[in-house]
N, C-alpha and C positions, 0 to 999 in steps of 0.2 A: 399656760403651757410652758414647755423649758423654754430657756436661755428666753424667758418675757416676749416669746413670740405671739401677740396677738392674733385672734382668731376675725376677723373681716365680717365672714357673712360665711353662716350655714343657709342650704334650701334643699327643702323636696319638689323633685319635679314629678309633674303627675302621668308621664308616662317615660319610657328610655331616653327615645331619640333627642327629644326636648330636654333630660337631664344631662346628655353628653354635651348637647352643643352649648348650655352653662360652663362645662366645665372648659369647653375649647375658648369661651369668649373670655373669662377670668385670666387663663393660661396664658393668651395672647396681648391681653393686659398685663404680665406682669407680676400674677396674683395666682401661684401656685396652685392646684384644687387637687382635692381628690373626691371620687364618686364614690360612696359605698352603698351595694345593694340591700341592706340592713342599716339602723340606727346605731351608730357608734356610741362607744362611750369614752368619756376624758381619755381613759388608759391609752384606746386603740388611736385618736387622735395623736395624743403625743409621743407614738410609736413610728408613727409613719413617715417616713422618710424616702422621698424621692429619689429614687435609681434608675431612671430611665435617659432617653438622650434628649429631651428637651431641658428638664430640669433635673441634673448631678448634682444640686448639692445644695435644693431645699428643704425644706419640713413644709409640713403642710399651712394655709394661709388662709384657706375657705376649704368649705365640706360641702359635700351635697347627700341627698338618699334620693336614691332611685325608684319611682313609684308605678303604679298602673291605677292610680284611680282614677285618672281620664275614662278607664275603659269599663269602670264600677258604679252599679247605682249607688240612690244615696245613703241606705242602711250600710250596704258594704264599704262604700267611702270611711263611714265612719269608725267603722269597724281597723279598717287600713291605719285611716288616719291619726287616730288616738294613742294607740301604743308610740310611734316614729310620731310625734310631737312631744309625749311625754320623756322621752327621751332625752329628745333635743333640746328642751328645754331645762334641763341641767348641766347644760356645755356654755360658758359663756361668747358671745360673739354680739357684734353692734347690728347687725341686720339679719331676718328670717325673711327668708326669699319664697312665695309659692309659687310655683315656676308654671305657667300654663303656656297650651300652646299658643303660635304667634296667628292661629287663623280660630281661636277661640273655642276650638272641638268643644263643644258641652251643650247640655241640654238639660230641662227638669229630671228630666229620667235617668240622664247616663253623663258620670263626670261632673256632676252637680256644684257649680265655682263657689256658690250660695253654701251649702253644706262644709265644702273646704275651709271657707272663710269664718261659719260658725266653729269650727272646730279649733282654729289658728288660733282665734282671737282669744279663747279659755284659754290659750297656752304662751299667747304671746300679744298677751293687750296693749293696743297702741292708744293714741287720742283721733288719728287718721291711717288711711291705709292709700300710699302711693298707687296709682295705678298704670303700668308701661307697654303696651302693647306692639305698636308699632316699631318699627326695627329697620330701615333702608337697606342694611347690609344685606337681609332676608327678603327685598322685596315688599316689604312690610309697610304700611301708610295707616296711619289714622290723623284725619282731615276733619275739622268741625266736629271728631266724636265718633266720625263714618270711619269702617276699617276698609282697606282697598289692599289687594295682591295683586302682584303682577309676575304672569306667566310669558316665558320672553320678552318679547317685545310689548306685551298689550297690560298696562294698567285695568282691572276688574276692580267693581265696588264687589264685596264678599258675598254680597245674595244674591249677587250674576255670574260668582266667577262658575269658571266649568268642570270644577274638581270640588270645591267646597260646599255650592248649593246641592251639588249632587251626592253629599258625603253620603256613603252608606251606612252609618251608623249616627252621624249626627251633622245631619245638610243644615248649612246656612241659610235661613230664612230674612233673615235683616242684619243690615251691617250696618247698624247704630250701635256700637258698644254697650253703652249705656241700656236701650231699650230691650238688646238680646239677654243683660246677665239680670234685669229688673223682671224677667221668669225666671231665674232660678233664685233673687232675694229679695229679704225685702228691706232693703238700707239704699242710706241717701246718697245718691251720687254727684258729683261737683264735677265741673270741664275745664282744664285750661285750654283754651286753643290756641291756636299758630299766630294770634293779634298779640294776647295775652301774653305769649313766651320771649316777642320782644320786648318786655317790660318785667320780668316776671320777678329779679330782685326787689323791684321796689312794692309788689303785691305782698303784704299782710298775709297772713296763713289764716285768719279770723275774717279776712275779707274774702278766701275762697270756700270757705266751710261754717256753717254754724251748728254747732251741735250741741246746743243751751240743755237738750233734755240728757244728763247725762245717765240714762238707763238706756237710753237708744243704743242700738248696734251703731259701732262709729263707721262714720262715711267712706266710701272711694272718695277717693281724688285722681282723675282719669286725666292724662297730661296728650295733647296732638305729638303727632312727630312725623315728619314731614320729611326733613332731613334729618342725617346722621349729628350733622351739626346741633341741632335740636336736643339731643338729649345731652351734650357739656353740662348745658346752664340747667337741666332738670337735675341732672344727679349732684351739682352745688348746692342747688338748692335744697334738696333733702336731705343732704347732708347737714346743713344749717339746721332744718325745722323737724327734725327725726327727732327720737329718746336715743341716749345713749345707750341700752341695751335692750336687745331684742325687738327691733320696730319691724311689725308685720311689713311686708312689701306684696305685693300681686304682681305679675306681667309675666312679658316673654323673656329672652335674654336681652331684650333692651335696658333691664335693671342693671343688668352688668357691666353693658356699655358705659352704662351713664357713674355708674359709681366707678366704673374704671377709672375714669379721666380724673375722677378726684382721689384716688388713693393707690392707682396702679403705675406701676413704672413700666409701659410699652417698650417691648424688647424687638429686635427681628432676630427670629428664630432660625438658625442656618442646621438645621436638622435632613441628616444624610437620609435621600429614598433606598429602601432596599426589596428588592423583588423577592416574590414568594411565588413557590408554583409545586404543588395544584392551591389556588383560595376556592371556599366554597361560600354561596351567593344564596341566604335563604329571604325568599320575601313574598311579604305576605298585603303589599301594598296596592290599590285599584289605581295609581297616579297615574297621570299619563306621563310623567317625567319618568317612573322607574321603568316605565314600558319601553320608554324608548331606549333607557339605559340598557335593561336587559336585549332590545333586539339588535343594541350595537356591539355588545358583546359577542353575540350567536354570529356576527358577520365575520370577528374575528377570531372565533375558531374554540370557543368557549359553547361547553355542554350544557344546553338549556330541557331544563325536563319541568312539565306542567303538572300539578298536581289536578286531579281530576274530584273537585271540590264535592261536585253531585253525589261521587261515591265518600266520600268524609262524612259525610249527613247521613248515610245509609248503616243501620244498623249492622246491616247484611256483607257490605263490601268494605266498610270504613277501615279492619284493621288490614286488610288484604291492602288496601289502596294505600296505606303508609309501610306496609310490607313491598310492594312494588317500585316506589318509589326511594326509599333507602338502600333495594337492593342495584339500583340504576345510578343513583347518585355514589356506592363505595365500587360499584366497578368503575364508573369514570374517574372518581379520587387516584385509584389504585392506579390505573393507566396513565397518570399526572397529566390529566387534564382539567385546568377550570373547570369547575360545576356551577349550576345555578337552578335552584328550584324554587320554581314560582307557583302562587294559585292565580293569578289574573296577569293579561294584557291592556291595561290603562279602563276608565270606567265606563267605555260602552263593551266592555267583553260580556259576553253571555252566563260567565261565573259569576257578576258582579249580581245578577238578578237572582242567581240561586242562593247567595249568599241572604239576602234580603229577605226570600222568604223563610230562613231559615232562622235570622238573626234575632227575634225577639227569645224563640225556643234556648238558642244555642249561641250567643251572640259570639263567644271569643274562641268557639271552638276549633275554628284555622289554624289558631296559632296556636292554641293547645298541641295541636296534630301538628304543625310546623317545628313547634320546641321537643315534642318526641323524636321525632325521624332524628333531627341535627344531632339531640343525645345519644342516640343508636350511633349516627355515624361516627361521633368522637369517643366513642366506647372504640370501635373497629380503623380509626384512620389517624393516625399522628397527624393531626392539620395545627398548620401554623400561624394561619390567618383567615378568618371567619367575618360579613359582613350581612348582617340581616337589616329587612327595608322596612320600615313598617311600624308604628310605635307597638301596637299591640304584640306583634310577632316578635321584635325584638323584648319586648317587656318577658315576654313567656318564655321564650327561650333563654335569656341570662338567669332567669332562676331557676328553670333548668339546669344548667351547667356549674349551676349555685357558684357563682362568681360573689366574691365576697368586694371588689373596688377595682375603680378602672382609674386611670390615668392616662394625661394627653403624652399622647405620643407623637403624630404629625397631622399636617394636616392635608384635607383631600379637598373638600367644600365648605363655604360658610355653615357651621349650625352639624357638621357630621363628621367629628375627627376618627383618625385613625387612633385607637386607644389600649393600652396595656391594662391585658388581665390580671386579678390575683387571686386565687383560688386555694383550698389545700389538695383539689384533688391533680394530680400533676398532668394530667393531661390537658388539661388549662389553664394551669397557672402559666404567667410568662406568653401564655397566648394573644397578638394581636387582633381587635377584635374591632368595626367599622359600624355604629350603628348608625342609621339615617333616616330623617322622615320621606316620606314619598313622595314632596316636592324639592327634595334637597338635592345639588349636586348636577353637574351639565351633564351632556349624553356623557361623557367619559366618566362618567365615577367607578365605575365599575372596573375598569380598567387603569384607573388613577390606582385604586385598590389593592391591585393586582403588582403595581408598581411602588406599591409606600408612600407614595406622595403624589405632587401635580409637578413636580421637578423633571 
């Protein structure tokens, strides 16, 4: 790159929300990023220059591309994923990040981690493959191997919790890392755990891995992390026992963390909030965090309009029912008040079961329908700050509005900044834009939102 700026770590994240909140952990480490919705190339990298109010006067330091194969079988995955690897793999950088989420979304059938990883590894052959999952800042625990979340107050192991065993498109069955990704492949996997990480310099890389056949697919290496403290000495460590270029990585943004501490310089970012009114709220999320986000909003005076899902499935009433709802959502725009349109209220709503039976047929057609109306509206509404819930929703929607890179802007919640658009078409370029997963953020995000920050 100019003036000898090396490139850190490129990664694709395999859905939005989880590719923004990379680019907020790098940011906050110290470590420039930029997201782009497409696969860059050298030119666009070394064009890109940061003009926003976090970072005035860097070049870029890490890259990401923004994906939705989370939300893709495994033909389609591959499909996705070949082209945006081949790419990537003509940009030099010491780390290839595949960003999953931190509650493990995937199954044989849909987001296939097995497939992504056969596809990485033709593009970006390691000897081992890190694996990061766990994340404290997120709530995040992997213990002995077991993954555990925790909603408020209550630590859950992942095939109890009450949002994830229940996922609608891919529920949690076991929270053994290890046991859930050994159905979607077939490679060896190795454990450090929480005994092991107090010692973990003086562990041999050869004493945690054997992989004598070298035609095998090479192994994970699945690391505990308990505490935040926990990942320091992980990302020393692979930094030590890595290739110098291109070494596959796996996890959540715990890879971030952890390579932070060894090559980022933490900054506090004194980044001015500035209110926007009307913001418009699309989400396409069954959490019960965003349910409660959204009903805290409705209390303070923000237009909540429900998408009525059963007519989206209907042949009959589907375009009528995105017709009603865009025309609901640009008269309250116009009348500047907050909007917010949702299809569910948290996952015992009664949308979430119509969804279900609908979802083998049509699995992502919500947010299909969610990413049109929003289009409609910003064709009809100069809006200046946009916040979609939902990985899938937010996935469909930014290509939608064909947003070509985002940038950290402020911040709202761990894992879901506030981010600046780039686009050619003008009515989004320059647009602030909030995406988040469905357990991200306290009842206020919505209203953090609304305000620029938590300030």
């Amino acid at each position: 790159m100019k003036d000898n700026l090396d490139i850190l770590l490129g990664y694709y994240g395999d859905d939005f929300t989880g590719s923004a909140d990379v680019m907020e952990v790098l940011s906050l480490m110290g470590i420039p990023t930029v997201l782009f919705l497409n696969a860059p190339d050298q030119n666009e990298i070394d064009r890109f220059v940061f003009k926003n109010r976090a970072f005035p006067d860097f070049k870029v330091q890490a890259f990401g591309v923004a994906g939705i194969a989370r939300s893709l079988a495994p033909l389609e995955m591959k499909e996705e994923l070949e082209p945006i690897f081949q790419n990537m793999r003509k940009i030099p950088f010491r780390y290839f990040h595949y960003k999953i989420c931190s509650t493990l979304d995937s199954s044989p059938e849909i987001g296939n981690i097995g497939v992504a990883m056969d596809v990485a590894e033709k593009y970006f052959p390691s000897l081992f493959i890190p694996l990061l999952i766990g994340f404290p800042t997120l709530n995040r625990f992997v213990v002995f191997g077991n993954l555990f979340a925790r909603i408020r107050d209550t630590v859950y192991r992942l095939d109890r919790h009450p949002v994830m065993s229940n996922h609608p498109v891919t529920p949690m069955q076991e929270s053994d890392v290890r046991r859930h990704l050994q159905r979607q492949m077939d490679r060896e996997m190795a454990l450090v755990d929480v005994i092991q990480l107090e010692k973990l310099d003086a562990i041999p890389l050869n004493q945690l891995i054997f992989n004598e056949n070298s035609e095998d697919k090479v192994p994970l290496l699945l690391f505990d992390t308990l505490k935040n403290d926990h990942l320091i000495p992980i990302g020393k460590w692979i930094e030590k026992n890595s290739l110098s270029s291109h070494q596959l990585l796996l996890g959540s943004s715990a890879v971030e963390y952890a390579l932070g501490h060894v090559y980022g310089a933490a900054k506090d970012l004194k980044i001015e909030s500035i209110s926007v009114t009307p913001i418009l709220v699309v989400s396409g999320s069954c959490a019960q965090t965003t349910a409660d986000q959204i009903l805290h909003v409705e209390k303070l005076g923000f237009t909540c309009i429900r998408i009525a899902v059963d007519n989206l499935f209907s042949i009959e009433f589907s375009k009528q029912e995105m017709e009603r709802v865009t025309d609901a959502a640009l008269s309250s725009l116009k009348s500047g008040h907050h909007t917010v349109i949702y299809s569910a209220l948290g996952p015992d709503d009664p949308m979430v079961k119509t969804t279900l039976k609908q979802q083998h047929a049509q699995p992502q057609w919500i947010a299909h329908c969610q990413a049109e109306i929003t289009g409609r509206l910003l064709e009809a509404f100069p809006l200046k700050r946009l916040v979609t819930a939902g990985g899938d929703t937010s996935g469909y929607i930014l290509k939608k509005l064909k947003i070509s890179a985002l940038e950290f802007s402020n911040i709202l919640a761990p894992g879901a900044p506030l981010c600046q658009a780039h686009a050619e078409n003008p009515a989004v370029d320059g647009m602030e834009i909030a995406i988040k997963g469905g357990q991200n953020g306290t009842v206020r995000y919505f209203e953090f939102a609304q305000k620029g920050g938590v300030n």
